[in-house]
VEXDREN-2710 file (C-alpha; in Angstrom, 1 decimal):
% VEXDREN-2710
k/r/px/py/pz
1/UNK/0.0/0.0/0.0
2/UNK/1.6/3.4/-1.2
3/UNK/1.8/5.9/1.5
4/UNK/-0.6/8.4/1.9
5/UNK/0.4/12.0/1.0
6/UNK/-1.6/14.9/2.3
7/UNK/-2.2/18.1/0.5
8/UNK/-0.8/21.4/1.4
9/UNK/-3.6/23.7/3.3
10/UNK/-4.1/26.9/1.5
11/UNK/-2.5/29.9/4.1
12/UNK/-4.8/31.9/5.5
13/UNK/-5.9/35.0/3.4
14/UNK/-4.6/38.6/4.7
15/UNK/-6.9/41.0/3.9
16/UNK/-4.2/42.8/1.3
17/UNK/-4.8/39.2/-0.8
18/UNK/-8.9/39.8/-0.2
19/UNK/-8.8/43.4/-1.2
20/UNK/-7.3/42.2/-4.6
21/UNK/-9.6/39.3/-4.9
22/UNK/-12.5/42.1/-4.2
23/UNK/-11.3/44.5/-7.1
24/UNK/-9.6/46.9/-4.8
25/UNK/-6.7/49.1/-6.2
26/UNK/-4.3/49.4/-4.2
27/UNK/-3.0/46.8/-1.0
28/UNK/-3.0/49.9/1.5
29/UNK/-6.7/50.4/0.7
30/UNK/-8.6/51.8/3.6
31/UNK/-12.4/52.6/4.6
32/UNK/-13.1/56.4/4.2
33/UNK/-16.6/56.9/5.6
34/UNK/-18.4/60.9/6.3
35/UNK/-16.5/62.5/9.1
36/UNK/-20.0/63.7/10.5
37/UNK/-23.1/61.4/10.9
38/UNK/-26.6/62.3/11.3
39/UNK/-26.3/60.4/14.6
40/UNK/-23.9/63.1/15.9
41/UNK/-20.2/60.5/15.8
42/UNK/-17.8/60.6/13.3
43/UNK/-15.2/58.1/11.9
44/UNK/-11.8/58.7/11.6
45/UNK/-11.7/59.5/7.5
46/UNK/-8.7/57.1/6.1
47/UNK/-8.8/54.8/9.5
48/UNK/-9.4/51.0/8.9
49/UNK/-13.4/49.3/8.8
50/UNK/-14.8/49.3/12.0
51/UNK/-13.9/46.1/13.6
52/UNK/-10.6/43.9/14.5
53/UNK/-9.4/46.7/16.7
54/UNK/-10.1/49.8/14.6
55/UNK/-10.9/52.6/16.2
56/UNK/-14.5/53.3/17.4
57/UNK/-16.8/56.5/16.6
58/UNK/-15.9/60.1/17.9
59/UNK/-18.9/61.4/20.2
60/UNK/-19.7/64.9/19.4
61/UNK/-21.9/67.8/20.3
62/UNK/-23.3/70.7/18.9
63/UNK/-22.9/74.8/20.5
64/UNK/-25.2/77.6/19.8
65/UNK/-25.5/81.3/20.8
66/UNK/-25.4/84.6/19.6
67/UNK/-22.8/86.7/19.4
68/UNK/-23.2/90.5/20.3
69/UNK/-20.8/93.8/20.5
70/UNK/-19.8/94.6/24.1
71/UNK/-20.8/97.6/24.1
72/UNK/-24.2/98.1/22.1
73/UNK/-25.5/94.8/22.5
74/UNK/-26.2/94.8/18.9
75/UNK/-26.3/91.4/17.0
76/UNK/-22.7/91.2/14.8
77/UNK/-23.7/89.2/11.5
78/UNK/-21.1/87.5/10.0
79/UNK/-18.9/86.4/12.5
80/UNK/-16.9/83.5/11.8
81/UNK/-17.2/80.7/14.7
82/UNK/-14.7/77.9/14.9
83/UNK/-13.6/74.8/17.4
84/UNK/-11.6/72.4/16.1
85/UNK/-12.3/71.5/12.7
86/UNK/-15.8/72.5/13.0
87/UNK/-17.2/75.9/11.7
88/UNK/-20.1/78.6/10.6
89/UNK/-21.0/82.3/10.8
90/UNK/-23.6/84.1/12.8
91/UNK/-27.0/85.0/11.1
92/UNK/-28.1/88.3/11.0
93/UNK/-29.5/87.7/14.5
94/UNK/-25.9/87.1/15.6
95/UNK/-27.2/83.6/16.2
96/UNK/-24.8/80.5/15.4
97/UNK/-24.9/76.7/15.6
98/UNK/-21.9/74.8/15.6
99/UNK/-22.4/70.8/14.7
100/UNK/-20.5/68.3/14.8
101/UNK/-17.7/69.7/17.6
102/UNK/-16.0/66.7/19.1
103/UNK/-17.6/66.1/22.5
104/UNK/-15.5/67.3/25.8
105/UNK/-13.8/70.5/26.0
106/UNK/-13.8/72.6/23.1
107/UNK/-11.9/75.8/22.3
108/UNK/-14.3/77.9/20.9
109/UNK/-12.8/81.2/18.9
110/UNK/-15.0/83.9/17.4
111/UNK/-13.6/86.5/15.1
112/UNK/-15.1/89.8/13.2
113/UNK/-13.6/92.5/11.4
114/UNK/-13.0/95.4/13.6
115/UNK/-13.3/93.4/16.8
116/UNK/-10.7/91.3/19.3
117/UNK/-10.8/87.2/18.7
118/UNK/-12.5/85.7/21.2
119/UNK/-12.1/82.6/22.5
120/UNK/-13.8/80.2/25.4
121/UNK/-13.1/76.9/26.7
122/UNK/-17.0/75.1/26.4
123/UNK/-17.8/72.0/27.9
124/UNK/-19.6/69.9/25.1
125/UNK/-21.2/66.8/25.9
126/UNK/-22.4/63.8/23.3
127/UNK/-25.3/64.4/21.4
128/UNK/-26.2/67.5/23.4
129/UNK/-26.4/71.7/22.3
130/UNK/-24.9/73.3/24.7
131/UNK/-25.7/77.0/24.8
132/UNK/-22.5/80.1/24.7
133/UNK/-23.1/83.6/24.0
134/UNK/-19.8/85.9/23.3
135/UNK/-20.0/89.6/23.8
136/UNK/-16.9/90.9/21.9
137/UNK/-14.9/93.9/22.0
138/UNK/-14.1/96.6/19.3
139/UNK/-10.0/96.3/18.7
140/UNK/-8.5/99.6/20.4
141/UNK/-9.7/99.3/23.8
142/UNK/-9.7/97.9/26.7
143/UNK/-12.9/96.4/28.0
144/UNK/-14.2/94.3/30.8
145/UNK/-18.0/92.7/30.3
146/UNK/-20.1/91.2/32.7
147/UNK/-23.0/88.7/31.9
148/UNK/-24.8/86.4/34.3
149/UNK/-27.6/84.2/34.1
150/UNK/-30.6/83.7/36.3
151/UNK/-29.8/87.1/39.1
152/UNK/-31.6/90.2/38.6
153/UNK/-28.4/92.3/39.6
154/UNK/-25.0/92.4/39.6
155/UNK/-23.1/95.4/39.3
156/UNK/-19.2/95.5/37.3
157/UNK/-16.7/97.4/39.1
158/UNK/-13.7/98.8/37.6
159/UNK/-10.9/101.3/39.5
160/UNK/-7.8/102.8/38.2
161/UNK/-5.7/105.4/37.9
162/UNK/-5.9/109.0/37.1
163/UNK/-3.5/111.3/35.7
164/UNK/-2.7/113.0/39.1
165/UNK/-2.2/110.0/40.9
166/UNK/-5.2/109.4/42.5
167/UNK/-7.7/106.8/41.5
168/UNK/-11.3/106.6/40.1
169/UNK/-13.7/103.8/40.5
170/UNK/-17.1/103.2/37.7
171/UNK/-19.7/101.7/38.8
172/UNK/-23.5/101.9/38.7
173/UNK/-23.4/105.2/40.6
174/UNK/-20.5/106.7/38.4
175/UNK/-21.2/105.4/34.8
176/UNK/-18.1/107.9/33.7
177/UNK/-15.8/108.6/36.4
178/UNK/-13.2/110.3/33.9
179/UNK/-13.4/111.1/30.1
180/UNK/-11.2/107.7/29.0
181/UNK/-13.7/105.6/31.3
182/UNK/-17.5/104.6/31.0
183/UNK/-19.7/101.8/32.2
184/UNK/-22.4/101.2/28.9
185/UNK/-25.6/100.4/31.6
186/UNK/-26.4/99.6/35.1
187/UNK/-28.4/96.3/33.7
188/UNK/-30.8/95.0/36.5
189/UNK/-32.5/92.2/34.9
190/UNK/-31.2/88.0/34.8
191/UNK/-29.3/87.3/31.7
192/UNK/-27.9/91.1/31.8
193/UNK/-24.6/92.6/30.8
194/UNK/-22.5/95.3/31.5
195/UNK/-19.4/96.5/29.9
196/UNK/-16.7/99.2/31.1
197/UNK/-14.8/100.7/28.8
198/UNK/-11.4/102.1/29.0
199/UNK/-9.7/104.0/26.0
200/UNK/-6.7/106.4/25.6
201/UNK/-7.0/109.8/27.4
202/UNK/-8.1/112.0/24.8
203/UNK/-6.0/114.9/26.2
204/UNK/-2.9/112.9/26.6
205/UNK/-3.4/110.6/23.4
206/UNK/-2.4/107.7/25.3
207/UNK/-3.6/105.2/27.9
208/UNK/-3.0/106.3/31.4
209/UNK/-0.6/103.9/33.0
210/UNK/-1.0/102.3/36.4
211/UNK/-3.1/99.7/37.7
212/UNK/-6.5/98.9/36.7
213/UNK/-8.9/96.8/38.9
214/UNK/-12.4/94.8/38.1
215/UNK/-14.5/93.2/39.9
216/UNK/-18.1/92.5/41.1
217/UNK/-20.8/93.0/43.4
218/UNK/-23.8/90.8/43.9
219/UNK/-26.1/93.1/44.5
220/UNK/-29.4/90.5/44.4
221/UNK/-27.2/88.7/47.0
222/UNK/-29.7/85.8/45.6
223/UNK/-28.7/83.4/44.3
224/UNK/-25.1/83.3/45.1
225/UNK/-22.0/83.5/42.6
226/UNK/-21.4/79.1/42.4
227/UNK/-24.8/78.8/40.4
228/UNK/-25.6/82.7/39.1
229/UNK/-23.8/81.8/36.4
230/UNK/-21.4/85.5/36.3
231/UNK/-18.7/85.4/34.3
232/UNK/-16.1/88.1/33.5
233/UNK/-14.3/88.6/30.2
234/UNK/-11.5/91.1/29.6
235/UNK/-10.4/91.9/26.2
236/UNK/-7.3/94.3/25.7
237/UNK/-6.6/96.6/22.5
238/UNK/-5.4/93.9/20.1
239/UNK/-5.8/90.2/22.3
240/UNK/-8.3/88.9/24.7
241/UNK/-7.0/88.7/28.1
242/UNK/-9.0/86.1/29.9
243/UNK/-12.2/85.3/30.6
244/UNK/-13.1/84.0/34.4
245/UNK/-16.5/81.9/35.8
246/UNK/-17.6/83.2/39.8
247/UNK/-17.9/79.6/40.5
248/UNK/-14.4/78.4/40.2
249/UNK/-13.5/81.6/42.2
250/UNK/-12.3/80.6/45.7
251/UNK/-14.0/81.8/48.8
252/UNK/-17.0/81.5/50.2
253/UNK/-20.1/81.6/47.1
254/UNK/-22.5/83.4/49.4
255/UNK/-20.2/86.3/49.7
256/UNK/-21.4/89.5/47.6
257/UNK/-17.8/90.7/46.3
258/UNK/-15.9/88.9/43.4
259/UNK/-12.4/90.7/42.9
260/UNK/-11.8/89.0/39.8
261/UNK/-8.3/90.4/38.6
262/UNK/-5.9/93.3/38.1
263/UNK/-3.7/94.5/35.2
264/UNK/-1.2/97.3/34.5
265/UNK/-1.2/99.0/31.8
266/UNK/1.4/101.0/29.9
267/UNK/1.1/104.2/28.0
268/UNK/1.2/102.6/24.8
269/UNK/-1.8/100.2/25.8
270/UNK/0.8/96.9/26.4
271/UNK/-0.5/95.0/29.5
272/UNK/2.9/94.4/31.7
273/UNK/1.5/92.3/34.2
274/UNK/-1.8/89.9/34.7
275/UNK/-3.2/89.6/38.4
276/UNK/-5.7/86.7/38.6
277/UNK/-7.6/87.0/41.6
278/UNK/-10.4/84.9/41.1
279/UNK/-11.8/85.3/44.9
280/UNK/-14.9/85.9/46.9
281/UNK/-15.2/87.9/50.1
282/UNK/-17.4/89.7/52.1
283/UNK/-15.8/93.3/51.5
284/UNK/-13.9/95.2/48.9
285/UNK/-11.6/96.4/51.0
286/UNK/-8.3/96.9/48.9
287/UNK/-10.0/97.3/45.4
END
């Protein structure tokens, strides 16, 4: 009897050879599905099938808001909105929506012609609009705007120097301490804003230098600064300087002052130093 002889076993396929087989060009072929689904993921564009390890959808989130000057309140139509690779323009409203921002925490930059770039860190969860408003600032100035949410009144505070050394504070009860100084409104109603603004000293052409101080009072008292959703934006002639929330300040929530921060200021309008204060108290003693 002859020996029996087996027959060699076919090697597996690798899925270059069934690619070929399937009429693909190309052995690096890849899936490229929409970056953007109706279902609010995305795939990777040029990443492998889904499946055998590839990886998995990208949650994302959509923001919407309006976008408004500073000063006026007046909608600005045709800002561009960005965050990541996401983007649109406002409507003639100044209303936006942003789809399809990948979920977590977005960078979200607004720019117009004849205004300062904004730009806000947004938490954006899956498959939710989250809601942002910007209030931006007309390139030139300085200007510090106040918005809140669901308190009747709070009341921006800004101090600084005067040309004979002495200091000025606007406020509610001094809309325009000095002539390169002015608070737009005392705003008493939830969802308000105010804005102070400071510009050069029209006698001396320049910016008075020295020390410049903002910060708030909670004059409702009700409800207190962790959930009356303030929150302080500071824009200087050509860059935004910060923007600050009152609940991550430290301090005790139920206190009426915020001292939010301090800059100084050089003739030319450069900002030589950034205080952050970012603290609640019971008295402005100091500001």
């Amino acid at each position: 009897m002859s020996p029996k002889t087996s027959t060699p076993q076919s090697p597996a396929l690798d899925r270059r050879t069934l690619l070929k087989r399937a009429g693909v060009a190309g052995a690096a072929a890849v899936w490229a599905v929409p970056t953007i689904t109706s279902t609010g993921t995305a795939w990777a564009v040029g990443s492998p099938a889904p499946g055998g390890g590839d990886p998995g959808p990208v949650a994302t989130g959509t923001v919407k808001g309006k976008v408004v000057d500073g000063a006026t309140l007046r909608p600005i139509r045709g800002a561009a909105v960005t965050a990541g690779s996401a983007s649109t323009t406002t409507a003639a409203d100044g209303a936006y929506t942003l789809a399809g921002v990948v979920s977590g925490s977005a960078t979200v930059t607004v720019q117009a012609a004849g205004y300062t770039t904004a730009t806000a860190q947004v938490d954006v969860p899956a498959d939710t609009t989250t809601t942002r408003d910007f209030a931006l600032s007309s390139a030139g100035s300085f200007r510090a705007i106040l918005s809140w949410g669901n308190v009747s009144d709070l009341d921006l505070y800004v101090s600084g120097p005067k040309p004979d050394g002495t200091r000025f504070t606007a406020a509610y009860n001094n809309t325009r301490p000095v002539p390169y100084v002015s608070l737009d409104v005392d705003s008493r109603n939830p969802g308000g804003t105010e804005t102070t603004t400071i510009t050069v000293d029209t006698l001396g052409g320049a910016f008075v230098p020295g020390e410049y101080r903002v910060w708030v009072n909670n004059y409702s008292g009700s409800p207190a600064y962790d959930v009356n959703g303030a929150r302080l934006a500071l824009f200087g002639p050509v860059a935004q300087l910060g923007t600050w929330e009152a609940a991550s300040a430290s301090g005790l929530a139920t206190d009426r002052i915020w001292n939010v921060v301090a800059f100084t200021v050089a003739a030319d309008g450069s900002v030589t130093s950034l205080d952050v204060r970012q603290q609640r108290r019971a008295d402005a003693a100091g500001l």
